[in-house]
RODO-2510 file (C-alpha; in nm, 4 decimals, decimal comma):
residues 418
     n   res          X          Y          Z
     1     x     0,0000     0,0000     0,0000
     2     x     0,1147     0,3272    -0,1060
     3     x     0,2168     0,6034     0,1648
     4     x    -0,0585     0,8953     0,2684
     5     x     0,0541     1,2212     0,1916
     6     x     0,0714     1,4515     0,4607
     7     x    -0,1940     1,7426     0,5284
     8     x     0,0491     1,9987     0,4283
     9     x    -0,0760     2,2133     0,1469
    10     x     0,1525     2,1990    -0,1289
    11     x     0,1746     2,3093    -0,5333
    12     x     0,3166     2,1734    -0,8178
    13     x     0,3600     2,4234    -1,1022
    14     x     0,3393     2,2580    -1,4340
    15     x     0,2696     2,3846    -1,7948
    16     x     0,3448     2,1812    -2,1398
    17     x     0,4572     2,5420    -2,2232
    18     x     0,7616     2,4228    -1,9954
    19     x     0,8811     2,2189    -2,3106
    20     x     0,9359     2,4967    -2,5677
    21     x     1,2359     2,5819    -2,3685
    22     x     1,4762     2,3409    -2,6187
    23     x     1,7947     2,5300    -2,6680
    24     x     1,8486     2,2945    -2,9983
    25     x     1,7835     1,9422    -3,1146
    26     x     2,1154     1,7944    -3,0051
    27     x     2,1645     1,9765    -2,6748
    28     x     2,2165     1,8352    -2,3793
    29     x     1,9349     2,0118    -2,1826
    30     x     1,6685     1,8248    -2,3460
    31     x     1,2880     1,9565    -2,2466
    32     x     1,2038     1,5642    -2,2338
    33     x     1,3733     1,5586    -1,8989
    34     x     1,0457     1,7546    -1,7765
    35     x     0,7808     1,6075    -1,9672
    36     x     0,9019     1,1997    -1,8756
    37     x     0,9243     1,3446    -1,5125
    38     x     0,5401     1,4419    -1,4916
    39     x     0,4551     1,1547    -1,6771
    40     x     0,6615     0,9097    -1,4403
    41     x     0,4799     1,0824    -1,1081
    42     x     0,1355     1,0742    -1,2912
    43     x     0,1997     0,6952    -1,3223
    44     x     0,3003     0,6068    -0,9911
    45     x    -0,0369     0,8783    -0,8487
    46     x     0,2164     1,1230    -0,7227
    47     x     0,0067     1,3678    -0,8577
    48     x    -0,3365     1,2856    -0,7821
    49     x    -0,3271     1,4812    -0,4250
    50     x    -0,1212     1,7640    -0,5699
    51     x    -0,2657     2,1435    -0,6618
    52     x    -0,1265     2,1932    -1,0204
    53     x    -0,0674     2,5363    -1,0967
    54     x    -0,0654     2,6470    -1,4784
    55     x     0,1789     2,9737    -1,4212
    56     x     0,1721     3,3450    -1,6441
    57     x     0,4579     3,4310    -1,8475
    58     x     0,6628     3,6697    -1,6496
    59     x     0,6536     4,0428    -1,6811
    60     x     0,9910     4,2599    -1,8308
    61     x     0,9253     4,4585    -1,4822
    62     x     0,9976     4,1030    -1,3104
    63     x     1,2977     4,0382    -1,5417
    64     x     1,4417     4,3664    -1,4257
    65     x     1,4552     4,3078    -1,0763
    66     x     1,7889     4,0569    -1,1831
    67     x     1,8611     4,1819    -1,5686
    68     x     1,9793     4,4649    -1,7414
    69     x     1,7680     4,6446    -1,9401
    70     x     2,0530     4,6079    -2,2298
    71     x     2,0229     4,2123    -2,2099
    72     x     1,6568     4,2149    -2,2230
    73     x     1,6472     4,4180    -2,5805
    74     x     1,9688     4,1597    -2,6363
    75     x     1,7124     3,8299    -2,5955
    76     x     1,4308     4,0071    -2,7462
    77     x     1,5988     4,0864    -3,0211
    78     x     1,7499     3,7359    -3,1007
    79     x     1,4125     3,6156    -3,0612
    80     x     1,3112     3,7723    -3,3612
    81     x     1,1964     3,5904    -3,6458
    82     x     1,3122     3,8038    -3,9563
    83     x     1,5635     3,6655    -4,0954
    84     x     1,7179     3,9799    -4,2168
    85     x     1,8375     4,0594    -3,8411
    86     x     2,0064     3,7517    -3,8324
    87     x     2,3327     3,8640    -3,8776
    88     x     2,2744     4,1721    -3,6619
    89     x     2,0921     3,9404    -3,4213
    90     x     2,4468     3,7354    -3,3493
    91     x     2,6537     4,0047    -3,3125
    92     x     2,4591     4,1400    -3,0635
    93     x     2,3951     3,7637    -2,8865
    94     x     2,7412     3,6903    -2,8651
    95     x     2,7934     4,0377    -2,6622
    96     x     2,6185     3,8746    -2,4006
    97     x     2,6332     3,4934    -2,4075
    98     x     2,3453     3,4262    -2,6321
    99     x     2,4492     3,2485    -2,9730
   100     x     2,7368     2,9910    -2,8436
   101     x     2,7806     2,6728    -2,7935
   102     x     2,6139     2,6322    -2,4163
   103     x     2,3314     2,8811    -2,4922
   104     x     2,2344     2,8278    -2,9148
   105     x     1,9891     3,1102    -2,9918
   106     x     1,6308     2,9237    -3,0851
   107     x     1,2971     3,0809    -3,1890
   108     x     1,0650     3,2569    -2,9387
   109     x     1,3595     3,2364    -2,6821
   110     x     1,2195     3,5223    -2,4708
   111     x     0,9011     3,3492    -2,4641
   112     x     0,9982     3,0393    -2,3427
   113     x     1,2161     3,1630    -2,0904
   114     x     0,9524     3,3981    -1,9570
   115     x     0,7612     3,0829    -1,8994
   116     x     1,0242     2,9760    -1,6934
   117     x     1,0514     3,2306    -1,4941
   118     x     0,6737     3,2731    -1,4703
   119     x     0,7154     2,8944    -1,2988
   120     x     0,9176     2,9785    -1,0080
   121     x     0,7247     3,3323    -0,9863
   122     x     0,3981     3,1151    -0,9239
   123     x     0,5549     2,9049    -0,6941
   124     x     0,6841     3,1770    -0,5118
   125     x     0,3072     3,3586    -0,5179
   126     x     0,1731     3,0628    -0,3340
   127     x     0,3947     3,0001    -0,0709
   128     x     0,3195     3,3728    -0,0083
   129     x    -0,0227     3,3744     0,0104
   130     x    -0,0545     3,1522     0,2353
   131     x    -0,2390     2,8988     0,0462
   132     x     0,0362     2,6055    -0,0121
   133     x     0,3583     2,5228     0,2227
   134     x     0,5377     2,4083    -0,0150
   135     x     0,5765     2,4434    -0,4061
   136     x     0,8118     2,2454    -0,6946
   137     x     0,8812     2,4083    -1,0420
   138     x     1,0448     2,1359    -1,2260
   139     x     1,1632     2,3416    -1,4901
   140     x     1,3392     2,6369    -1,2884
   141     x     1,6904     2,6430    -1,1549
   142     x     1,8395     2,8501    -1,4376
   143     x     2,1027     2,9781    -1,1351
   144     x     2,3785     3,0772    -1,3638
   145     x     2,2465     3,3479    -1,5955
   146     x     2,4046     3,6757    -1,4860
   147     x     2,2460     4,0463    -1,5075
   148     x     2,3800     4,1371    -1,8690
   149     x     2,5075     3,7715    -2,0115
   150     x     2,3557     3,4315    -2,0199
   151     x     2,5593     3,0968    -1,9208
   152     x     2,5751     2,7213    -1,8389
   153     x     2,2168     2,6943    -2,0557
   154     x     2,0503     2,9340    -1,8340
   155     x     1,8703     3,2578    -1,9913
   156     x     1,7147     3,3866    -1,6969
   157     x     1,7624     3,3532    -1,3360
   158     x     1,4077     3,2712    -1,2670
   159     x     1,5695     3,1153    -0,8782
   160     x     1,7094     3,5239    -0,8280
   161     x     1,4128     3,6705    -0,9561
   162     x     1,1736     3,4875    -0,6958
   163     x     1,3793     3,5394    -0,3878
   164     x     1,4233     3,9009    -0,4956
   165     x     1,0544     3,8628    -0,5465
   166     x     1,0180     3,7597    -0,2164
   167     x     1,1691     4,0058    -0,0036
   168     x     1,0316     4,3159    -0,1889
   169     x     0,6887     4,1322    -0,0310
   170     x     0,8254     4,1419     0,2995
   171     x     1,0341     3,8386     0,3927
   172     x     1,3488     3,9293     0,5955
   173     x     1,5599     3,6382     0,5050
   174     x     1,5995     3,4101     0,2481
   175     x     1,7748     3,0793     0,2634
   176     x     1,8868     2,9776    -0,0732
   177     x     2,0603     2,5956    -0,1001
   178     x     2,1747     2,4505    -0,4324
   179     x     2,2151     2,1043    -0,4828
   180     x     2,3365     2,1266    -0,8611
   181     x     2,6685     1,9619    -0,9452
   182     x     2,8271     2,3285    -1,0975
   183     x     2,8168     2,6170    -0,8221
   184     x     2,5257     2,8344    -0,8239
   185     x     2,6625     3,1441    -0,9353
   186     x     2,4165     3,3635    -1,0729
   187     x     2,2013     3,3296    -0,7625
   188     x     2,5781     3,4495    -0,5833
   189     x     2,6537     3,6903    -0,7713
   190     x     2,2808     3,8447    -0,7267
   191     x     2,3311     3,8622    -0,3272
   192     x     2,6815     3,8893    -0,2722
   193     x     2,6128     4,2220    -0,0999
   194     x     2,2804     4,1129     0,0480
   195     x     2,3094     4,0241     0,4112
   196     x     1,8922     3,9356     0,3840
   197     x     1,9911     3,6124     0,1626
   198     x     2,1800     3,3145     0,2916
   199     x     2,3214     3,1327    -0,0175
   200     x     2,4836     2,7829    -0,0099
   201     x     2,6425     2,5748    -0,2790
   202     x     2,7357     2,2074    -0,2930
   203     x     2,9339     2,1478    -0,6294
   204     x     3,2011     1,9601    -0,7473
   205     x     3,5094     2,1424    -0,6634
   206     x     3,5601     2,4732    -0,9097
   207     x     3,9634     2,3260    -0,9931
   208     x     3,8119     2,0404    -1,2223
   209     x     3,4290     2,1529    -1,3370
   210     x     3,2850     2,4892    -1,5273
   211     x     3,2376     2,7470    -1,3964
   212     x     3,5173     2,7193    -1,1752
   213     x     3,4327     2,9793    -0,8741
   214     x     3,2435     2,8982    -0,5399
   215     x     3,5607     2,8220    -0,3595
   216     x     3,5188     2,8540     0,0091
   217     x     3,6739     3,2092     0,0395
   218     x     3,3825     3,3077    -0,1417
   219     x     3,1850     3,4061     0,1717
   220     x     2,9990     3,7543     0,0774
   221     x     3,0956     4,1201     0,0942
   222     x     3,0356     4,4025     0,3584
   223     x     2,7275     4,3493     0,5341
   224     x     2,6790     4,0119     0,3485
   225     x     3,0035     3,8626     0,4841
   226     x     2,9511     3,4798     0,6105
   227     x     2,6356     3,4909     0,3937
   228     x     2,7856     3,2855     0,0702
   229     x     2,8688     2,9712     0,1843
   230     x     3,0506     2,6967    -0,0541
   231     x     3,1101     2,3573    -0,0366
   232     x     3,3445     2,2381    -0,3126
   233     x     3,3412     1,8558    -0,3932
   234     x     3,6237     1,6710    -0,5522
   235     x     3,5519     1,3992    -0,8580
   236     x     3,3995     1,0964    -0,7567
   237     x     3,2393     1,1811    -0,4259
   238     x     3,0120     0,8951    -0,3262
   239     x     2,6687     0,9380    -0,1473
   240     x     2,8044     0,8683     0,1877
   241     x     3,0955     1,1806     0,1945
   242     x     2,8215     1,3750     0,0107
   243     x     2,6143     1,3638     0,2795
   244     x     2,8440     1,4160     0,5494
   245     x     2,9347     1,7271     0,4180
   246     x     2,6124     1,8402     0,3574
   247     x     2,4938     1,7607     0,7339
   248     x     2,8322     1,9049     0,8857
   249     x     2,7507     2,2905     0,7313
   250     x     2,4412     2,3541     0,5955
   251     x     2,1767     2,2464     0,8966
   252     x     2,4106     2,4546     1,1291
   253     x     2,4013     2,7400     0,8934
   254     x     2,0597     2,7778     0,8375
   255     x     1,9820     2,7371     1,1706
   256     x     2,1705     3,0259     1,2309
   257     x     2,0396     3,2139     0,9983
   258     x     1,6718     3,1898     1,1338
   259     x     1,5305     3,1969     0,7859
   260     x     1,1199     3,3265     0,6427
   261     x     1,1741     3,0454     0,3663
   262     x     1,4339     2,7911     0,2113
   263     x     1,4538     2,7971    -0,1764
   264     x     1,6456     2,4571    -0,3163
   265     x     1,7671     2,4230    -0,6719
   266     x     1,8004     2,0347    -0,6926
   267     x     1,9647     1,9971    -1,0082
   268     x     2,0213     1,5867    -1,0642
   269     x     2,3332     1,6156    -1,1964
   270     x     2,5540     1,4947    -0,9099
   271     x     2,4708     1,1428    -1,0292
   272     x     2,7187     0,8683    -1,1174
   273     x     2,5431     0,8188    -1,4887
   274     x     2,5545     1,2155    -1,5673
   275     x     2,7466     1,2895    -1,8494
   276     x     2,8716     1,6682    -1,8205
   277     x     3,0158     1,5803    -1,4624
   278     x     3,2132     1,3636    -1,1839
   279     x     3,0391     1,3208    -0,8538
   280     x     2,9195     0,9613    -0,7827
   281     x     2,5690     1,0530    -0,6429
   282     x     2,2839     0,8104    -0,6918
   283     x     1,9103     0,8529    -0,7033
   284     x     1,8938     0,7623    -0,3538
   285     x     2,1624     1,0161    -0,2002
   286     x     1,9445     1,2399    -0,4078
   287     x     1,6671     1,1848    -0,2447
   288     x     1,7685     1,2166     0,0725
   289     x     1,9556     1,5682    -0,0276
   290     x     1,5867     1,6612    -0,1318
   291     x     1,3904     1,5157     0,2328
   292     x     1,6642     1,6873     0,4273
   293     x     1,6035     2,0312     0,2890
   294     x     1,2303     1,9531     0,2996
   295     x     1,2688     1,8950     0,6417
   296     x     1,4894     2,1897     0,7643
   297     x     1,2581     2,3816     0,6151
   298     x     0,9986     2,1926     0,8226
   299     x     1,1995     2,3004     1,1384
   300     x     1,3078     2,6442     1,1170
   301     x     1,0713     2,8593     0,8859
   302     x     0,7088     2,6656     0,9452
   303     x     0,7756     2,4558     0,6344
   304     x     0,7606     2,7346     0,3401
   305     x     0,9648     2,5304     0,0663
   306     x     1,0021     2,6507    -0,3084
   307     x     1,2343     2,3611    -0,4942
   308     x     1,2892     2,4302    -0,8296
   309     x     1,5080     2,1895    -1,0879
   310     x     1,8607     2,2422    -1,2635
   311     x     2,0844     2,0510    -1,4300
   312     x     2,0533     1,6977    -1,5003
   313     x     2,1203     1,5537    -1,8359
   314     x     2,0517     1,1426    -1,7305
   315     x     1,7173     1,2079    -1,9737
   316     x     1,5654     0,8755    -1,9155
   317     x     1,7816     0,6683    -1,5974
   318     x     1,8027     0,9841    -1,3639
   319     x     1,6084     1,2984    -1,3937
   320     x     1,2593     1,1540    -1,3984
   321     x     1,3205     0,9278    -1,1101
   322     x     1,5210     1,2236    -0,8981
   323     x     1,2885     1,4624    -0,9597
   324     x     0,9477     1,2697    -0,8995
   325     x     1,1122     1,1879    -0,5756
   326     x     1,1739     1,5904    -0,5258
   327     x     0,7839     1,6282    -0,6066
   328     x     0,6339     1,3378    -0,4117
   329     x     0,8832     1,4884    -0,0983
   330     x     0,6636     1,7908    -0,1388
   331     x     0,3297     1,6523    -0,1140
   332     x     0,4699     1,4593     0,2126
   333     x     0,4879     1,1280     0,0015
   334     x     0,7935     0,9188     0,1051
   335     x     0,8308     0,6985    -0,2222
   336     x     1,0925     0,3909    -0,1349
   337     x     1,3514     0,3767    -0,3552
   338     x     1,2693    -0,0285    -0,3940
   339     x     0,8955     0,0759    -0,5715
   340     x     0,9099    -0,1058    -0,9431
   341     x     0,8379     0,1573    -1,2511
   342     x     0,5567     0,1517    -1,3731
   343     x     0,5234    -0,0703    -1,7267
   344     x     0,3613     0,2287    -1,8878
   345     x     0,6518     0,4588    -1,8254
   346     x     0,8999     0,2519    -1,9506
   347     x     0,7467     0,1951    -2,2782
   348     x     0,6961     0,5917    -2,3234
   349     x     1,0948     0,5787    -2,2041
   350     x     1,1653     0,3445    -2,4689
   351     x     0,9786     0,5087    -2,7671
   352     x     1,1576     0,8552    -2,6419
   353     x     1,5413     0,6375    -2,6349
   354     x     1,5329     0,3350    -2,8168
   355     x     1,8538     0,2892    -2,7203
   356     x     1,8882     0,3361    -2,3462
   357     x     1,7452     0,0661    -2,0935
   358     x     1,5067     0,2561    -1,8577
   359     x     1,5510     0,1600    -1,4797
   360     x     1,3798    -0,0971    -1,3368
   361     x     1,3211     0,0709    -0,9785
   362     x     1,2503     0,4205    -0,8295
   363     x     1,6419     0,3981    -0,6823
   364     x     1,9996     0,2383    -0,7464
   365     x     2,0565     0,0469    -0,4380
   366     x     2,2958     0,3187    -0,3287
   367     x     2,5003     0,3364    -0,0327
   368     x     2,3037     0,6170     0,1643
   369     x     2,4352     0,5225     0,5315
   370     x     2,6876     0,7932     0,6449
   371     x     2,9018     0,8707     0,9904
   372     x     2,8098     1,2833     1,1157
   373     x     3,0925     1,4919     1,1122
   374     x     3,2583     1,4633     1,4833
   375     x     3,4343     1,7818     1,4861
   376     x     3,8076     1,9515     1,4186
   377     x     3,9725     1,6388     1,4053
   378     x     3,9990     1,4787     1,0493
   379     x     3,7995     1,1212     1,0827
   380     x     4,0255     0,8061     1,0035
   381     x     3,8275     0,4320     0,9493
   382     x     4,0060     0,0884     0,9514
   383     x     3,9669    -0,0086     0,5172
   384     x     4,1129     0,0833     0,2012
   385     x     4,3604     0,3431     0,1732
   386     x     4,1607     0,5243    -0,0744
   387     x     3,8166     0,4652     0,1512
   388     x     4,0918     0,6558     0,3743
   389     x     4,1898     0,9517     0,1622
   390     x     3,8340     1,0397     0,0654
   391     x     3,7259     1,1107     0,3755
   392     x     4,0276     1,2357     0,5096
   393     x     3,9426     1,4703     0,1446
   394     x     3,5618     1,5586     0,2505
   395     x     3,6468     1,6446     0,6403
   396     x     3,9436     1,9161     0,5641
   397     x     3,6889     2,0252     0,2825
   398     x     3,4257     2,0510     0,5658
   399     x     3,6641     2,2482     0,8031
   400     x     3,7727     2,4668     0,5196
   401     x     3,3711     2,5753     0,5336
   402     x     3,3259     2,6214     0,8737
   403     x     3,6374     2,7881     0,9463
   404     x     3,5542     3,0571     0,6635
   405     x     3,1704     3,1384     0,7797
   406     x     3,0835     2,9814     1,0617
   407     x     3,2183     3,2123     1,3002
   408     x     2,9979     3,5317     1,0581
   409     x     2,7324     3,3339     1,1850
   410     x     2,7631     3,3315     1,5478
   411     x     2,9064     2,9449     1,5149
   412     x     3,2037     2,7569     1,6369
   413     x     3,3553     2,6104     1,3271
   414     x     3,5074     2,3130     1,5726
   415     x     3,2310     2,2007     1,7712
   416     x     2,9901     1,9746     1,5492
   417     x     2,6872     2,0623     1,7611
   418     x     2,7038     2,3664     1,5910
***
């Protein structure tokens, strides 16, 4: 028998419109990610208790309270159809970002990321109100576009534009974590100099993955210092040492921080299978990434939760399954990672990738159990040498952390009760 959901309100914000954002054919960041994720929780009744919320394009007023006016003619213009702009149209993408490899120009680009943004807006409007707890946007997390340039596939910062969103309604502090494999800099860069938002990363380490900042000197300015918080993880980082990292800083932090309302980006790509990166997450870790945030949020701001996606580019094996998880967390469903697919999914699977097997199981077996951080002194276990070094690795990357903020916050970086 399948788990009650809780009685907390929640909202998931869903559109097909989500789909026209498809930077090309061949690109990584394909829209079928979204559309086999919705179909995968609709098959296993994820949905049927949820309040699905069709969203509004966003406004160019909302746009501005993150862009530049100059990058908003810049997408507008490339989303032209007239093909005797095109020329014109590239030499002013390229200026800022639009046109490259990572972030191909397509038609009605504006549109479709106004949709976008419109998605995280609506989730945002109903954890205000008052009417849901908690809210998922699948197709948000576009955390690296900057003010006048777009990167890492993202066109605008829809997770930026809610918090800011947020605050201008009246919330004093805003608690921002992201899960993503590559460090959330857009939403950064956007409160660098804000002491009113709390922003933590958990990426694999800047020396060996794009876009190589969130180092852990990168802790805010002025006012805002001990307010950007970064925890860099090298290649190959297991669900185990994932976790014990995440437990040892960001619980502490946020704690500390006393925020109105967390906002996750829970982009899937820290799995194993991911091709544009090197952690060695599975679905399972995942999930438990996704509960614990879900549950902080639970403890210290009356459970107001907006999660919105990211990266992810496991089309078929990881993104649906991560993500339904991330939505069925929200509507207080605990989904065990043992629960068979449904047939019905895997055939749609199979006619979307012929070629790639579909899992089997809503999780990977993975190796979720993990020992808490114990404080200053860097942990040592009787096994491998290497079992050794990586967690010798994970602790001085913990302590590197702690020893940068924690003591902004009113912490003791040394004490793990902290």
């Amino acid at each position: 028998m399948s788990p009650q959901p809780d009685t907390v309100p929640h909202s998931v914000i869903w559109t097909p419109e989500f789909l026209s954002y498809r930077l090309s054919d061949s690109h990584p960041m394909n829209p079928v990610r979204l559309e086999l994720t919705i179909a995968l929780a609709e098959a296993l009744g994820v949905l049927s208790d949820s309040e699905v919320i069709r969203p509004d394009r966003s406004s160019e007023a909302e746009l501005l309270r993150v862009h530049t006016p100059a990058y908003l003619a810049a997408v507008q213009k490339v989303s032209e159809p007239d093909a005797d702009l095109r020329r014109e149209n590239r030499i002013v993408g390229l200026a800022h970002g639009l046109g490259n490899e990572d972030n191909p120009v397509f038609p009605a680009m504006h549109d479709a990321g106004t949709i976008v943004t419109g998605g995280t807006l609506a989730a945002a409007r109903q954890i205000f109100s008052g009417r849901v707890r908690r809210a998922v946007s699948i197709a948000g997390g576009m955390h690296h576009a900057m003010p006048n340039y777009a990167a890492g596939f993202c066109i605008y910062n829809d997770c930026a534009i809610a918090i800011s969103w947020l605050l201008e309604q009246g919330y004093k502090r805003v608690a921002y974590i992201d899960v993503d494999v590559h460090h959330g800099d857009g939403v950064q860069h956007a409160f660098y100099d804000d002491p009113r938002v709390l922003t933590i990363s958990l990426h694999q380490h800047p020396a060996t993955l794009w876009p190589g900042t969130g180092w852990p000197a990168e802790i805010g300015n002025g006012a805002a210092e001990g307010t950007s918080i970064n925890i860099p993880m090298l290649p190959g980082t297991p669900d185990s040492l994932w976790l014990r990292a995440f437990h040892a800083i960001v619980p502490g932090a946020v704690r500390a921080f006393e925020p109105d309302i967390i906002v996750s980006q829970c982009g899937a790509d820290t799995h194993r299978e991911d091709p544009l990166a090197d952690l060695s997450l599975t679905v399972d870790g995942q999930r438990l990434a996704f509960r614990a945030m879900r549950d902080l949020a639970d403890e210290v701001c009356d459970g107001r939760w907006l999660a919105v996606g990211g990266g992810g580019y496991g089309l078929i094996r990881v993104v649906p399954r991560s993500w339904t998880h991330l939505i069925s967390l929200a509507a207080g469903i605990d989904i065990d990672p043992a629960t068979p697919i449904p047939d019905q999914w895997k055939e749609q699977a199979q006619r979307v990738a012929p070629d790639i097997s579909p899992p089997d199981r809503m999780g990977d077996s993975g190796k979720v159990e993990f020992e808490r951080w114990s404080g200053s002194v860097v942990a040592s276990v009787v096994g491998p040498p290497s079992q050794e070094r990586d967690l010798a690795r994970v602790d001085s990357a913990i302590l590197e952390t702690r020893r940068a903020v924690y003591p902004l916050l009113g912490l003791d970086p040394d004490d793990p009760r902290d």
